[in-house]
C-alpha positions, 0 to 999 in steps of 0.5 A: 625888189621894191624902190628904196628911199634915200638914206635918213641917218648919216653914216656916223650914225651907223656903228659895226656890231663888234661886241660878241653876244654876251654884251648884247641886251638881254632881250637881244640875246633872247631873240638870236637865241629864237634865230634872229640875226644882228647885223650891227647897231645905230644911234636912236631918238630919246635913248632907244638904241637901234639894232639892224637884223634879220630873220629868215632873210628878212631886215628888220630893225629892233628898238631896246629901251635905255635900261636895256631890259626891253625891245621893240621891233619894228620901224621907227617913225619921225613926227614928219612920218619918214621911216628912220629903220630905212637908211640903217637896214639899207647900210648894214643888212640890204647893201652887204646881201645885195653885194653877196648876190651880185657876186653870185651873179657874177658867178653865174652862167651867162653870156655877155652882150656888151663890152666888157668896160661898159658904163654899166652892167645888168643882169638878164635872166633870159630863156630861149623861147621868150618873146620878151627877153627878145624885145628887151635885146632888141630895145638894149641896142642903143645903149649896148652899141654905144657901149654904155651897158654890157647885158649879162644873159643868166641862162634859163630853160623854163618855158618851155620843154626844148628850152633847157636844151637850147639854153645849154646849147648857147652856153656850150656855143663856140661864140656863145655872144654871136649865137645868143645874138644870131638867135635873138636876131631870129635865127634858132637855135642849134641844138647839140645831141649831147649836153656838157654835164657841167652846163647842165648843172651850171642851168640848175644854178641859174634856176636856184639863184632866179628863185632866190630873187623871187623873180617868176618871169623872163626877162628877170632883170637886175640891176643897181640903183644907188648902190642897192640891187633892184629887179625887173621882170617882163618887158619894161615900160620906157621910163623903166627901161631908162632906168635900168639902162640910163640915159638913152645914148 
């Protein structure tokens, strides 16, 4: 997800769609009738009002005229060339589906490494024969120790054959921080004969929700920024990782 710059309209700007379809300009009408999604409206220069939307998952903003009988989408720029579609795309379209994707997230199958009342919490999607995903743990211990960042390992089997079996073997550990922490410290992993089904499938939706992100490569890293979701992928450069972890302790 790429950097989003700070917000250009005030809040008071952005106002919740609550009129149902048929007080929509027509153009709009036409558009969700092709599929296009409304998420709310927004004050606009020189009597244009702005509509947050979405099509296929993609924001986007449409422009309809004062008369109402015609739209624009696009982006709206100021003479000063700032992107003023940004602020209300973030607001009312990027923060509700980064919130549902957190949530997700939250929902996965994972492994803590941290303490629960860390500072901060990112998201790792981690395979078990990644040599990355062991430097990015590793290069986490400052912040980690002192309690400023819990990681959350989303487990992955994607790089190699036997990494499916070693990523439901850690989920299905007794003490599945100590054996994800053992393995990361150099240890291997102890793989079960007999896999739980319901890991097995829990390992799926962890795959789905990777391919969501449009995340390729481990360590898959997610984390917010300002309220909005941003990803990473492959060992991070230091100014990247105090990014994602903050300040180092």
């Amino acid at each position: 997800m790429r950097t989003l710059p700070r917000a250009l309209l005030p809040a008071t700007l952005l106002l919740p769609l609550a009129a149902s379809a048929d007080e929509l300009p027509a153009p709009l009408q036409a558009l969700e009738a092709e599929g296009l999604e409304i998420h709310g409206r927004f004050e606009a220069p020189d009597g244009l009002t702005g509509y947050a939307a979405s099509a296929g998952g993609r924001p986007m903003t449409v422009f309809v005229t004062e008369d109402g009988e015609h739209a624009v989408i696009g982006n709206l720029v100021d003479a000063e060339g700032q992107n003023l579609s940004q602020a209300p795309l973030d607001r009312l379209v990027r923060a509700p589906q980064d919130a549902e994707t957190w949530a997700e997230l939250a929902d996965s199958a994972w492994i803590a490494d941290g303490r629960d009342d860390a500072d901060r919490v990112v998201y790792v999607f981690t395979d078990p024969n990644c040599p990355y995903c062991r430097q990015f743990w590793q290069a986490a211990r400052p912040w980690v120790e002192a309690g400023k960042v819990q990681l959350r390992h989303v487990m992955v089997g994607i790089l190699a054959a036997d990494s499916p079996r070693k990523a439901v073997s850690l989920l299905a550990a007794d003490d599945p921080s100590a054996a994800l922490a053992a393995h990361e410290g150099g240890e291997p992993v102890e793989v079960l004969d007999a896999l739980p089904r319901r890991l097995e499938l829990a390992l799926q939706d962890n795959h789905n929700l990777m391919d969501g992100l449009s995340l390729v490569a481990t360590p898959g890293i997610v984390y917010r920024q300002d309220g909005l979701l941003k990803t990473a992928q492959g060992m991070p450069q230091q100014d990247t990782l105090t990014e994602i972890l903050g300040p180092r302790p």
